[in-house]
PDB file of N, CA, C and O in Angstrom:
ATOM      1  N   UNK A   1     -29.518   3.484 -35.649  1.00  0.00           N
ATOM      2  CA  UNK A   1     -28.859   2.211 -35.605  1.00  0.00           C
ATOM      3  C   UNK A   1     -28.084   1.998 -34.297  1.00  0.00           C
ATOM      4  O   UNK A   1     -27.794   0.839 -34.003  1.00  0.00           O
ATOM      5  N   UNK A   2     -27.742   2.940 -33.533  1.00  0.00           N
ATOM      6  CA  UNK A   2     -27.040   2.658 -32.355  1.00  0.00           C
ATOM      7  C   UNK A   2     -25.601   3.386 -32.133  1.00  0.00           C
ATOM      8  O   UNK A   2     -25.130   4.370 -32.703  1.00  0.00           O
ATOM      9  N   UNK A   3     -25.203   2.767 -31.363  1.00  0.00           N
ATOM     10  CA  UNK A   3     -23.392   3.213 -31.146  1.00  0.00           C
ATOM     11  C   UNK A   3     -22.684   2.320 -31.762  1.00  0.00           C
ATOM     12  O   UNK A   3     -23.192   1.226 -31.515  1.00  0.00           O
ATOM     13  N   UNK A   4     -21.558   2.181 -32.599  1.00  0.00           N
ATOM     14  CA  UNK A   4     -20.986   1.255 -33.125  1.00  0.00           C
ATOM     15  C   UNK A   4     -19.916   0.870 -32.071  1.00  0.00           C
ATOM     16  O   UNK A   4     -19.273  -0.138 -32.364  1.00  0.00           O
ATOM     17  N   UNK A   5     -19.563   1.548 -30.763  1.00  0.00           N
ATOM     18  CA  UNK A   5     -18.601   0.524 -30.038  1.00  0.00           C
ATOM     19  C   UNK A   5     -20.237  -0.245 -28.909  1.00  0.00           C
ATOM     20  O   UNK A   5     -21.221   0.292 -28.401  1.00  0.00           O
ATOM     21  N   UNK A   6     -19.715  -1.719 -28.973  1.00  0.00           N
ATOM     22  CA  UNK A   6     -20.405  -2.363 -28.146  1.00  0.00           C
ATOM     23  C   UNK A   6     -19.824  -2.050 -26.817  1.00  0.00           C
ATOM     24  O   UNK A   6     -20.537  -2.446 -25.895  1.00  0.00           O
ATOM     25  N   UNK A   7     -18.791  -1.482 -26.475  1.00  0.00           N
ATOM     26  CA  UNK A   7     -18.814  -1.050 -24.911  1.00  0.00           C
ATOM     27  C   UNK A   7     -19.495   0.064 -24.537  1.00  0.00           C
ATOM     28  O   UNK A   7     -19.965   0.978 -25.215  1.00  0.00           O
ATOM     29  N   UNK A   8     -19.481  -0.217 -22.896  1.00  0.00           N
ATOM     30  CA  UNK A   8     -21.050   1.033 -22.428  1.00  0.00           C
ATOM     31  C   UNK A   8     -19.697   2.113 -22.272  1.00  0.00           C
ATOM     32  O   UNK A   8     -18.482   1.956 -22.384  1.00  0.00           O
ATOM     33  N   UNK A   9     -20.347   2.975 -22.039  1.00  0.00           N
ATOM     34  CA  UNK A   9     -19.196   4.211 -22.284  1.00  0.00           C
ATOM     35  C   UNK A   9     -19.884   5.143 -21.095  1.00  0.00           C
ATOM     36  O   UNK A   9     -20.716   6.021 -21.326  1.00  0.00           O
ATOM     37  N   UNK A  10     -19.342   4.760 -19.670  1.00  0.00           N
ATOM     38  CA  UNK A  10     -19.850   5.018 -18.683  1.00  0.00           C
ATOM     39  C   UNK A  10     -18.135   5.781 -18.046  1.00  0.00           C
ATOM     40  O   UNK A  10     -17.336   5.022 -18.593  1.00  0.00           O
ATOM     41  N   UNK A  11     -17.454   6.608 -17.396  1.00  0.00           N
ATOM     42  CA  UNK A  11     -16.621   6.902 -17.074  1.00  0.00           C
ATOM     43  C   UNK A  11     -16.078   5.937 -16.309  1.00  0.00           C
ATOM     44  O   UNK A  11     -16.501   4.834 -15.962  1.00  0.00           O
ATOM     45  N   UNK A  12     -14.577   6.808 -15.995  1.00  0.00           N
ATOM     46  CA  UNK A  12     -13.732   5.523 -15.452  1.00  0.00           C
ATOM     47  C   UNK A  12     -13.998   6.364 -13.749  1.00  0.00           C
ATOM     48  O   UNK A  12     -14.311   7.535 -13.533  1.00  0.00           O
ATOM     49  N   UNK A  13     -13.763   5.374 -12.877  1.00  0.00           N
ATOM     50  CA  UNK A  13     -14.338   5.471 -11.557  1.00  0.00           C
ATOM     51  C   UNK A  13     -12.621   6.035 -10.791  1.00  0.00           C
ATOM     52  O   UNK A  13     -11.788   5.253 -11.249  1.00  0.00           O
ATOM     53  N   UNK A  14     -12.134   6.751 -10.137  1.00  0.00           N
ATOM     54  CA  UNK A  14     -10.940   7.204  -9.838  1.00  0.00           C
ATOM     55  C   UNK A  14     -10.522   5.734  -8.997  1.00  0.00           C
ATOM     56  O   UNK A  14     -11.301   4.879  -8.576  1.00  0.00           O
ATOM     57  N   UNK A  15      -8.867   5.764  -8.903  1.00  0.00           N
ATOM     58  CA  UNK A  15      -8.459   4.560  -8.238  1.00  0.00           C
ATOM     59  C   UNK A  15      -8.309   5.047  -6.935  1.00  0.00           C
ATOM     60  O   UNK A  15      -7.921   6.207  -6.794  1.00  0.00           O
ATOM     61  N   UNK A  16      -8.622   4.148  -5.674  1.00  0.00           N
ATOM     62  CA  UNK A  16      -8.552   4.319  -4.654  1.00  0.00           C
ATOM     63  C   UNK A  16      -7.364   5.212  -3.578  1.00  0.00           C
ATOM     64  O   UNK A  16      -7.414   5.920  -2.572  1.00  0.00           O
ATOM     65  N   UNK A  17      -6.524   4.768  -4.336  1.00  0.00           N
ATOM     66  CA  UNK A  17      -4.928   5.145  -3.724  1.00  0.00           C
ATOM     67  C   UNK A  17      -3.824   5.711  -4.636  1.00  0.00           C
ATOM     68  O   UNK A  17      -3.220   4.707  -5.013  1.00  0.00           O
ATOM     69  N   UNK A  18      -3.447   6.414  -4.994  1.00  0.00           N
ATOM     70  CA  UNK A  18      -2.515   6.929  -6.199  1.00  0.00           C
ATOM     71  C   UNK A  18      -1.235   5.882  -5.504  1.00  0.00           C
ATOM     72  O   UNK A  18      -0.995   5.537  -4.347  1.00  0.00           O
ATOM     73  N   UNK A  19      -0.558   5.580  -6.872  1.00  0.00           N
ATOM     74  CA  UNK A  19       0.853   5.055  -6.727  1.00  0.00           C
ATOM     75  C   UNK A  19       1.608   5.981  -5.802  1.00  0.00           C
ATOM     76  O   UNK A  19       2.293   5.276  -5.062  1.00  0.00           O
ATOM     77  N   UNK A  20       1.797   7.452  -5.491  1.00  0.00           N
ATOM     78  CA  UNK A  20       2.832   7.351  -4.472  1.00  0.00           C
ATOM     79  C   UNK A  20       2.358   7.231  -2.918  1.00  0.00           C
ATOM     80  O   UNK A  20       3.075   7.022  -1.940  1.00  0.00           O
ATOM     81  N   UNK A  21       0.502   7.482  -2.980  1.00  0.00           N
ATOM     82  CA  UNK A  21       0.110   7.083  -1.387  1.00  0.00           C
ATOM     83  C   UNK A  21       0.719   5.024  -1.304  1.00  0.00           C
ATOM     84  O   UNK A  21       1.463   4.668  -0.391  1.00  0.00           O
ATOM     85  N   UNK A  22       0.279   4.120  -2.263  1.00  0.00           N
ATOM     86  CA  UNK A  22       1.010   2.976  -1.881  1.00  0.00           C
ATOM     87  C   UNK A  22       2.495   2.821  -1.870  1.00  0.00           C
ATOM     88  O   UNK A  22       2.942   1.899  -1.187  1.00  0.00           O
ATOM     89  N   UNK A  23       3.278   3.543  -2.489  1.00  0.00           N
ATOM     90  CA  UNK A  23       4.754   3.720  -2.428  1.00  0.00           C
ATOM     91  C   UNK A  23       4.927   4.023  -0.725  1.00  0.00           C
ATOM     92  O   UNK A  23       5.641   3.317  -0.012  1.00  0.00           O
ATOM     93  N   UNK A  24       4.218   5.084  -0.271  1.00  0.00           N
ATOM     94  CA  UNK A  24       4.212   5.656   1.209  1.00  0.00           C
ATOM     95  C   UNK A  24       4.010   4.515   2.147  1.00  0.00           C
ATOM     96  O   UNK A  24       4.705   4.196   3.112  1.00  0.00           O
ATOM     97  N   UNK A  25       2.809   3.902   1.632  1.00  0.00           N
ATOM     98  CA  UNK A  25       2.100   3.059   2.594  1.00  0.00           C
ATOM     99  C   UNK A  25       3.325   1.161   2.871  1.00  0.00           C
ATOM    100  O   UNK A  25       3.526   0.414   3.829  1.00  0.00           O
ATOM    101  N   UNK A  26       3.778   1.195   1.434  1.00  0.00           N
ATOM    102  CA  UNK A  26       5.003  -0.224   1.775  1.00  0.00           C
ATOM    103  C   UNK A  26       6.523   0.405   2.528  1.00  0.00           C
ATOM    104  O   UNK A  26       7.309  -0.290   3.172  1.00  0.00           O
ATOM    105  N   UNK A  27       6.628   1.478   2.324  1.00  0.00           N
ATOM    106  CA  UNK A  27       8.243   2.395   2.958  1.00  0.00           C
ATOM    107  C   UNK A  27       8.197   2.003   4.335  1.00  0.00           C
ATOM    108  O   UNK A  27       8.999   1.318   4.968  1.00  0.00           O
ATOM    109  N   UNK A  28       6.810   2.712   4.805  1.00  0.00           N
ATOM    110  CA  UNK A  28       5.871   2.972   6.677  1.00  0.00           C
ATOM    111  C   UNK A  28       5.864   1.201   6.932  1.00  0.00           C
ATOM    112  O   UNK A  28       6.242   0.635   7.958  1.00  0.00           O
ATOM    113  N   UNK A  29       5.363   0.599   5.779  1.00  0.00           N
ATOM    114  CA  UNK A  29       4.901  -0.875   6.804  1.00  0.00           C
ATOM    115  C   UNK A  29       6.182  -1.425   7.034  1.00  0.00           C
ATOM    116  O   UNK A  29       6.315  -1.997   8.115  1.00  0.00           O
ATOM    117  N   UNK A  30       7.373  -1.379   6.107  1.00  0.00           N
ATOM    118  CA  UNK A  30       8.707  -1.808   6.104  1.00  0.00           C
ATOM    119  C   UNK A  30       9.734  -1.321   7.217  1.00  0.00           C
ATOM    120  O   UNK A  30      10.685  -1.886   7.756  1.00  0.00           O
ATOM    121  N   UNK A  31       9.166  -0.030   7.357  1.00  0.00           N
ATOM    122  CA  UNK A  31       9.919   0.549   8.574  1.00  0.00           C
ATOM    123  C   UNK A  31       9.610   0.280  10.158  1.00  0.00           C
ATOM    124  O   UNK A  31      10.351   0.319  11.139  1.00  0.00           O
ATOM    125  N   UNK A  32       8.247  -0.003  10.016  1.00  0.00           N
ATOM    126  CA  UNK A  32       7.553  -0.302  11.275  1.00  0.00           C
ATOM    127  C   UNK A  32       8.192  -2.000  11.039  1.00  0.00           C
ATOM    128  O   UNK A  32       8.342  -2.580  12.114  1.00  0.00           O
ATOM    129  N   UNK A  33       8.430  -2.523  10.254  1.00  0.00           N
ATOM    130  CA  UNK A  33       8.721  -3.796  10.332  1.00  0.00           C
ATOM    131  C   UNK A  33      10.406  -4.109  11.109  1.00  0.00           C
ATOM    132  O   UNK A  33      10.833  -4.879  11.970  1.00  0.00           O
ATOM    133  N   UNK A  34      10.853  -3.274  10.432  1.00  0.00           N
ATOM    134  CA  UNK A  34      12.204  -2.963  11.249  1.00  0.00           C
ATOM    135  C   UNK A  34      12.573  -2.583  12.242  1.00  0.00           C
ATOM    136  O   UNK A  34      13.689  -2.736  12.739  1.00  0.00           O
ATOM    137  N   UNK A  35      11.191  -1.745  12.875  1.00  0.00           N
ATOM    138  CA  UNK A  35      11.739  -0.933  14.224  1.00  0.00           C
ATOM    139  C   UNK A  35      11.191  -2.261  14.875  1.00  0.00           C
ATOM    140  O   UNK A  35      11.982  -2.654  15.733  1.00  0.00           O
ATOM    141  N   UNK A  36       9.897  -3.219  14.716  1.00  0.00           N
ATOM    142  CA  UNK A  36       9.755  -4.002  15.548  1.00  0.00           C
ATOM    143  C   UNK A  36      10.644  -5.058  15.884  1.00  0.00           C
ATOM    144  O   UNK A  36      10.861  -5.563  16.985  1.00  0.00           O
ATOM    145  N   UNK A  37      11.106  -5.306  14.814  1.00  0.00           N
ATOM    146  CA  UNK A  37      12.288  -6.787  15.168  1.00  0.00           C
ATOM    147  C   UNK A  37      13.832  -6.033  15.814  1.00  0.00           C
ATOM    148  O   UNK A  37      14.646  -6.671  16.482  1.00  0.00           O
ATOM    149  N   UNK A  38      13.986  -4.561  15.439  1.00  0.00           N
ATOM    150  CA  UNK A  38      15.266  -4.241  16.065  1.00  0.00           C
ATOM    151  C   UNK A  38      14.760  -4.303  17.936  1.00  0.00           C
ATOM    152  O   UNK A  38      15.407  -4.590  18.943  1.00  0.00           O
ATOM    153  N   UNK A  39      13.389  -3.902  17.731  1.00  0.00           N
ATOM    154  CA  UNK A  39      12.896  -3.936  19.433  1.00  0.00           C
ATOM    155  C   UNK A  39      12.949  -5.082  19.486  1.00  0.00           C
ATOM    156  O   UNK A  39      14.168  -5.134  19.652  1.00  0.00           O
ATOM    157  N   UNK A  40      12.475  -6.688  19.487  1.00  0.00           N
ATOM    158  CA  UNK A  40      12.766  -7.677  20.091  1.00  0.00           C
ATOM    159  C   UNK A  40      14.316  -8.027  20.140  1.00  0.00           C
ATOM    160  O   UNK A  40      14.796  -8.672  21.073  1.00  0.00           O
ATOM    161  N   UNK A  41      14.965  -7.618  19.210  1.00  0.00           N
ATOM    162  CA  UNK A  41      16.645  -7.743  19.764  1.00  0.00           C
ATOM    163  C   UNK A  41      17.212  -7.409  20.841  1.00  0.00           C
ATOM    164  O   UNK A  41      17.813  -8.033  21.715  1.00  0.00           O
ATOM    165  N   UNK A  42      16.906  -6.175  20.648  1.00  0.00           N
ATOM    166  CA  UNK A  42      16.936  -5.028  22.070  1.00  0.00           C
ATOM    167  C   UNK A  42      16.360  -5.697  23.841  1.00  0.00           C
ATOM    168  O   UNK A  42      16.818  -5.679  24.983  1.00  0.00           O
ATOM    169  N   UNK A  43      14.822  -6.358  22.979  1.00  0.00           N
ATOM    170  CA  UNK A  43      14.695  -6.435  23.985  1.00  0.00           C
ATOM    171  C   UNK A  43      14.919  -7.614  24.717  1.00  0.00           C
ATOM    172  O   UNK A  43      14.703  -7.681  25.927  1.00  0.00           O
ATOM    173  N   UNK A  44      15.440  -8.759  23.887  1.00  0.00           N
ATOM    174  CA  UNK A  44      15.828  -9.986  24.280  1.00  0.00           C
ATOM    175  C   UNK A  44      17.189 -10.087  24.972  1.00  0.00           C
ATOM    176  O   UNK A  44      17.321 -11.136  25.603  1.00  0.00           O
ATOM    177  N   UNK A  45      18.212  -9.269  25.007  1.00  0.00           N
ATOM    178  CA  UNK A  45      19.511  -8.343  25.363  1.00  0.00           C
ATOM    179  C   UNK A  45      19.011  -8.247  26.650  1.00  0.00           C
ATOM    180  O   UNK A  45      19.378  -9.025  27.531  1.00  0.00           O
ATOM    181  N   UNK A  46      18.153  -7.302  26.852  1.00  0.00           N
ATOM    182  CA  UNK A  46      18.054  -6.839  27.935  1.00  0.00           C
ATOM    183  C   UNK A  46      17.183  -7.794  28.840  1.00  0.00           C
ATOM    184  O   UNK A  46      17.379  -7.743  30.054  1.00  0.00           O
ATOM    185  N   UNK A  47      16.776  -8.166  28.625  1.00  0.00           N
ATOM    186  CA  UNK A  47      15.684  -9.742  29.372  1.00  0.00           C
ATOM    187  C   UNK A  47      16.869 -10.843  29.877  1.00  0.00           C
ATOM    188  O   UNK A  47      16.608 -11.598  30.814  1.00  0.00           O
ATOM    189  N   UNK A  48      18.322 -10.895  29.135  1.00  0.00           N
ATOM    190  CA  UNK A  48      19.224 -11.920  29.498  1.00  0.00           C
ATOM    191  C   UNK A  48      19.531 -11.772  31.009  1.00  0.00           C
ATOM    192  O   UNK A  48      20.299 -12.558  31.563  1.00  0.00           O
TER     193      UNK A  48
END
């Protein structure tokens, strides 16, 4: 008669990035976000 669950029962495929590599990856883009705008401060200071 079959399988009684109508879902295919194929494994689950691993996720690309574990939660603490994206935890890593928003800290790094946030920090690089900061060092860049503290550099245009810096460097607008020094351009006067």
């Amino acid at each position: 008669m079959g399988d009684k669950s109508a879902r295919k029962s194929s494994s689950k495929t691993p996720a690309s990035k574990t939660l603490k590599e994206k935890r890593l990856d928003k800290a790094d883009k946030k920090a690089r976000v900061l060092r860049a705008e503290n550099a245009d401060v810096l460097g607008g200071a020094k351009k006067r």
